[in-house]
N, C-alpha and C positions, 0 to 999 in steps of 0.2 A: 355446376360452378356458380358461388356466388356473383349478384351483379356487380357487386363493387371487384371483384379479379379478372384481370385482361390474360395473365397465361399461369402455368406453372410448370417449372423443370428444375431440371439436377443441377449442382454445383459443378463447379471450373475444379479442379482438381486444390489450387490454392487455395479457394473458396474454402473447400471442405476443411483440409488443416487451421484456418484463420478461425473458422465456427469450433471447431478443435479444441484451440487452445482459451479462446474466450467464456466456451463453456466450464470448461476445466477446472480455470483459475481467475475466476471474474474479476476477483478483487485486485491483480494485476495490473488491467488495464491495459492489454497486447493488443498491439494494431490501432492504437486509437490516433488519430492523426489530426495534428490542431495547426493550424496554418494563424498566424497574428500578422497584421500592415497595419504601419498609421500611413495615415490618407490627410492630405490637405488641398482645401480649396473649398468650392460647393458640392456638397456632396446632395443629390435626389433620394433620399430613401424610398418617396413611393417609387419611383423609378426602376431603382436596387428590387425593391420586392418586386415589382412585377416581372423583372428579368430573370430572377431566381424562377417563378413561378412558371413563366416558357422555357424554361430549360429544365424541369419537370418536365414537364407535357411531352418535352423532345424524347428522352431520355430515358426505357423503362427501368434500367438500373436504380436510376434515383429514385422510382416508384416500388420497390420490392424491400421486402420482408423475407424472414426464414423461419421456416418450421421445422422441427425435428423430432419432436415428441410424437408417441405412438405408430411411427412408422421405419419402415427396414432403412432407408437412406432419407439424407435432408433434404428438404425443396425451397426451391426460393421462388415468391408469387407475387406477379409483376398486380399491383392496383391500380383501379380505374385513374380515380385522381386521389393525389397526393397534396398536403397543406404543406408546405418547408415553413418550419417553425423560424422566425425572424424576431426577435428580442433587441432592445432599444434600449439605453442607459444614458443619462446625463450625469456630466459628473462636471461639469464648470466651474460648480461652487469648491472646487478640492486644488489643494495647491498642486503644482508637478511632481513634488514628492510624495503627497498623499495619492495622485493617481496611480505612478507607478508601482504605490505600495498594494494600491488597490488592484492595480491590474495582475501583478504578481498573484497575488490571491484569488482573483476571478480564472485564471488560467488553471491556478491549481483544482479548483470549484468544478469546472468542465470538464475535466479531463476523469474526477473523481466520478461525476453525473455518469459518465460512458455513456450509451447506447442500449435500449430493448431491442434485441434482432429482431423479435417477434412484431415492432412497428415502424414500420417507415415512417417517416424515411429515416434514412442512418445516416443523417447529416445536419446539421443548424447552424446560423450565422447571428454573430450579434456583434451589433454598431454600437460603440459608445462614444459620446462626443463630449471631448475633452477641449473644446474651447470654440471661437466663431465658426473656424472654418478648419477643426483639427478631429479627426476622428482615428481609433483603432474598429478595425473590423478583426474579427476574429471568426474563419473557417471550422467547422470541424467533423469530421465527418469518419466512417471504420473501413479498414481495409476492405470489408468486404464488398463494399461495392465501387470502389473506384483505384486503380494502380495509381500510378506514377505517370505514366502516359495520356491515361484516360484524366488523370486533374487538371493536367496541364490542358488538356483538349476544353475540359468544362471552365476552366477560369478563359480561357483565349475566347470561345462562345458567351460566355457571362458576361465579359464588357463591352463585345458585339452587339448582344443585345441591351445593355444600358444603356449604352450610348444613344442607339436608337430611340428607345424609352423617353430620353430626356429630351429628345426632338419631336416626341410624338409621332415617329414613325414606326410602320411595321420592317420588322428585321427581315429577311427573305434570307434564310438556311436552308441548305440541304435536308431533307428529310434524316431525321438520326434512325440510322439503323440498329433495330433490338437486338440485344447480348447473345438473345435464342440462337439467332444463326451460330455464333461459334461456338456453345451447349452442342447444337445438332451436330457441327464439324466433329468435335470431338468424339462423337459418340462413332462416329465411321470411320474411328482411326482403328487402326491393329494394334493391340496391346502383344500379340504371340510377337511380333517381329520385332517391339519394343525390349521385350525381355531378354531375347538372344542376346540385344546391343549388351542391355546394360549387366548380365551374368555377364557375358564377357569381359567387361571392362571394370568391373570390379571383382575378377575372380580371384584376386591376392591382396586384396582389402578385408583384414581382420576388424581394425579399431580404428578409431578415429584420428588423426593428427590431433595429439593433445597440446592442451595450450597453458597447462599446469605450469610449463618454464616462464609464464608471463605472469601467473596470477600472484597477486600481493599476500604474502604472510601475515597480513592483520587486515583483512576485510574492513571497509568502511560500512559503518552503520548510516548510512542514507535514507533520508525521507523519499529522495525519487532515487527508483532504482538504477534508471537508466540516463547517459550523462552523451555529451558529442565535441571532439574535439575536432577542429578545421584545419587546414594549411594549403595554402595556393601557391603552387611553382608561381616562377615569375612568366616572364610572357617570352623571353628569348629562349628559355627553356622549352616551354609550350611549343614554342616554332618549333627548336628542333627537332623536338620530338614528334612533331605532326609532320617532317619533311623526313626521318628515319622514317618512319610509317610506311610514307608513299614511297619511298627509295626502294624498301626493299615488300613490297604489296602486304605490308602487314596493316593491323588496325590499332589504334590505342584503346581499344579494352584489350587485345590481346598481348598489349605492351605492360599496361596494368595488370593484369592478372597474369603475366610472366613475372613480374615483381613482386608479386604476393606470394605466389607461388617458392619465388626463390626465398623470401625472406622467411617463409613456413619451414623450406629445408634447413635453413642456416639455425634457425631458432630451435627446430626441435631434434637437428643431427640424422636428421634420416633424408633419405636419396629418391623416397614418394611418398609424396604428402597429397592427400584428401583433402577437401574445401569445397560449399557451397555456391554454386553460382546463378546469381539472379538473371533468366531469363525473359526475353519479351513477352516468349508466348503468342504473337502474333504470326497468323500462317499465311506464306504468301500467296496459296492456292483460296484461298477465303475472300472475295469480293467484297470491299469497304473496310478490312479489317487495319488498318490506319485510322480511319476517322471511328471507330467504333468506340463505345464507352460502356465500362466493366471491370472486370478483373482478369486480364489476359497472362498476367508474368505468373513464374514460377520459379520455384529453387530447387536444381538438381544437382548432382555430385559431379566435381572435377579431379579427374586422379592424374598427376603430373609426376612422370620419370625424372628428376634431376640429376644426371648423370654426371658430374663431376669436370671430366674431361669432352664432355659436348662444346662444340661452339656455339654462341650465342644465339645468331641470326638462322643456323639452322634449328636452337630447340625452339627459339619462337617462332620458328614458321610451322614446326611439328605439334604445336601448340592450338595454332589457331585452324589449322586441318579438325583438330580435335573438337574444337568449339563448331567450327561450322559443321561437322558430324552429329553434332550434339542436336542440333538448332532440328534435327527429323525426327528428334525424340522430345522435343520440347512438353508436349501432349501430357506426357506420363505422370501419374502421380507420385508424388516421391513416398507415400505410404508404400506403393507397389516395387518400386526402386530400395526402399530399404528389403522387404521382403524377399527380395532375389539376390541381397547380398549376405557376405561370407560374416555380415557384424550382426551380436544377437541381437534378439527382439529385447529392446527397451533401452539399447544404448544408441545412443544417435549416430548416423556417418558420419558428419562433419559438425565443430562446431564454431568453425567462421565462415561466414557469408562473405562473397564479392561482389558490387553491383555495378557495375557502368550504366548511370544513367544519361543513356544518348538521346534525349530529347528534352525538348525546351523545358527550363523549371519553370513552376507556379509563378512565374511574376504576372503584375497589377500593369497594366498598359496605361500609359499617362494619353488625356486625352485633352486635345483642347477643346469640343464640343462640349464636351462634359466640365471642364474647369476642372479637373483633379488631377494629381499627383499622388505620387505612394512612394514609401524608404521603409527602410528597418524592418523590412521580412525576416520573420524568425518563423521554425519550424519545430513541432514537437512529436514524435513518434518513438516505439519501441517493438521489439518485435521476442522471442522467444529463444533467440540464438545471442549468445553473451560478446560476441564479438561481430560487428558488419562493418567489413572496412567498404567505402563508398568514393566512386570517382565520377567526375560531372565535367564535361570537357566545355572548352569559352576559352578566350584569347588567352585565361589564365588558368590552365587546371589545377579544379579543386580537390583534394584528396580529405575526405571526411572519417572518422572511425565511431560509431555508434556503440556502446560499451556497456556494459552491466559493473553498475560503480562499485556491486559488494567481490566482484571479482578480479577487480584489474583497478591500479590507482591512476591517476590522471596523469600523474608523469612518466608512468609507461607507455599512456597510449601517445603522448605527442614523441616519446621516443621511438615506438613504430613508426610514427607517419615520420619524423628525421627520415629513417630507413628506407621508407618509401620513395620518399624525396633522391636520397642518393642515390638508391638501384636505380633509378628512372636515371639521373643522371648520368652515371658510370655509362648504359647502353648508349646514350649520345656521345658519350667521349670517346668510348671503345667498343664499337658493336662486334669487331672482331674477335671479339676477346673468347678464350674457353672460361664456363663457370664457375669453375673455382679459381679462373681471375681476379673476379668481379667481387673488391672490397670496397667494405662497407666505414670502413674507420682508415684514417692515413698512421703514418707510423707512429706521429709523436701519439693519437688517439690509442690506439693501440698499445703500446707499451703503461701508458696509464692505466687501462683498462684490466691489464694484466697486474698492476700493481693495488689498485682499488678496486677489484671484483665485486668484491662483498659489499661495496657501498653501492655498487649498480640497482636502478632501480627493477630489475628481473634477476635470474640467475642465467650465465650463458658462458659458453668455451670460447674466449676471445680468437683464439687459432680457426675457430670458421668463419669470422668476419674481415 
């Protein structure tokens, strides 16, 4: 072993699919993940660098690269030390129009750059300072080595250690524990007892839940392929629906992904619908595996019964039996999960994703030791699945949909997330209700809708909404 490499081991099952699809189709740009804040006040760049630089060192994730050339499987090879590349731009001399013209363009510039697997690290940050005390930082780094969880862990630790930095003190962390450990969990898991689950549970799953009744009959020609529309219930809504939750011992992901769920039935007329769901992937028998940083989530199949005359609160509680059933197979690759189902090789099981992301987002911690503040968090990623519908729970839940622009127009997807909005509603207004209760349009809506089909932005049977 070289001196410069501290280990080498196999991919996380995501891992593998993410090096997958990057290798594939580079020119893409899947999984690339660009996080933007402007920041005011005084900002420390050495500071900044040097925090970056211990959280390296913490970190082996942040220190690894991927090979895959000349060998039966991929490896990813933790290095001694790693530089995080940190780039610096002034731009004072530029009106606020010219910035944001220029930052539009800088965003696009990075996101084109991507990433070599083959050098670590797979991440870089660049400060540009747009006036005394007004800066954009701009993140960005590849799904392969940091989730969702693990970001929010390394930005929470990143201003921990700033802050410190800027007082000239030393930070005192926890020891970070390396990804290996959960490489090595995995490898001790039982895939024979995996596969029973999932033939079974997919054993009358032919094709996909298509979503051909959504896509637009004149594709838009887009420079970026991939677009995101938002919507946040209100906060009294939010209550209710975190007081059904605990009413009757359910969760709101599996409130959320009961609204999906249904809205897939009503949309494509069938009574079980297939769909993607993003899981944590964190094992509770794995020691530190909360504070760990990597790539722990995955996306596995959810097949939901929508039986017509079920009652509500019993199909969501049959629901989330299902999920927390799911959570012992987490492990599994979904390469292997396709292979053990009834769908041929080369057409996908599902193709929309669900995520509930139950854990804190990437925000910038306002400090006063430090003097700064942070607003206008934007986020940019894509992933290989044409549709991700996404929920983020807070006083106001957000309900996001992640889209591929050449297959779905923009006003269909804020008319999904409408949808969304309502199903969730209707369950608070009527959790007794049976399923094919549960409408989606009131009468006057309705009768329109029957009368204007055709001018709807999808095609649909008004009679199941």
């Amino acid at each position: 072993m070289s001196a410069d490499i501290q280990d080498i081991y196999e991919l996380s099952p995501l891992q593998k699919g993410i090096l997958f699809h990057g290798l594939y189709a580079p020119e893409e740009g899947l999984y690339f993940i660009q996080f933007s804040y402007a920041m005011r006040g005084h900002l420390n760049v050495e500071a900044l660098e040097q925090a970056w630089q211990q959280l390296v060192a913490r970190h082996t994730i942040l220190r690894t690269s991927f090979y895959w050339e000349e060998i039966d499987k991929p490896l990813q090879v933790v290095h001694c030390q790693v530089k995080v590349p940190l780039v610096q731009q002034d731009w004072r001399n530029l009106e606020p129009t010219e910035q944001a013209e220029q930052l539009k363009a800088f965003l696009k510039r990075d996101r084109q750059q991507g990433f070599d697997f083959s050098q670590a690290p797979l991440t870089r940050m660049t400060v540009i300072r747009l006036g005394e005390e007004s800066y954009q930082i701009v993140w960005s780094k590849h799904h392969l080595i940091l989730d969702g969880w693990s970001g929010s862990l390394v930005i929470g630790e990143f201003f921990q250690l700033y802050q410190a930095c800027c007082r000239g003190q030393a930070m005192r962390l926890p020891p970070g524990i390396p990804f290996k450990n959960y490489i090595a969990w995995l490898r001790q898991q039982d895939l024979a007892k995996a596969e029973h689950y999932w033939r079974r549970m997919l054993s009358d799953i032919y094709e996909p839940t298509p979503l051909t009744y959504l896509e637009s009959q004149n594709p838009a020609q887009q420079e970026e392929r991939y677009d995101e529309v938002l919507l946040s219930l209100s906060a009294d809504t939010t209550q209710q629906l975190q007081t059904l939750a605990q009413q009757y011992r359910l969760t709101l992901n599996t409130l959320f992904q009961g609204a999906w769920a249904l809205l897939l039935s009503r949309y494509s007329g069938q009574d079980k619908v297939i769909y993607g769901c993003g899981v944590s992937g964190r094992p509770v028998d794995l020691p530190g595996t909360e504070s760990m940083v990597g790539v722990f989530i995955n996306t596995l199949p959810i097949c939901v019964d929508v039986e017509p005359s079920q009652g509500l609160l019993s199909w969501l509680s049959q629901l989330q039996t299902q999920l927390v059933e799911m959570r012992q197979y987490e492990y599994t690759p979904l390469t292997e999960v396709q292979g053990w189902s009834q769908v041929p090789r080369g057409t996908t099981l599902f193709e929309s994703i669900v995520v509930f992301e139950n854990y804190p987002s990437p925000e910038v911690s306002n400090s006063e030791d430090a003097d700064l503040t942070s607003d206008d968090f934007s986020a940019f990623y894509k992933t290989n699945y044409p549709l991700n519908v996404i929920g983020h729970p807070g006083p106001q839940l957000s309900l996001g949909i992640n889209y591929d622009c050449r297959r779905f127009e923009a006003t269909t997807i804020t008319g999904i997330l409408q949808h969304l909005e309502l199903v969730l509603e209707a369950m608070v207004a009527r959790p007794n209700i049976q399923l094919q209760e549960l409408q989606l349009l009131t009468a006057a809506q309705k009768q329109l809708a029957q009368t204007l089909a055709l001018a709807m932005p999808f095609s649909f049977d008004p009679a199941l909404f």
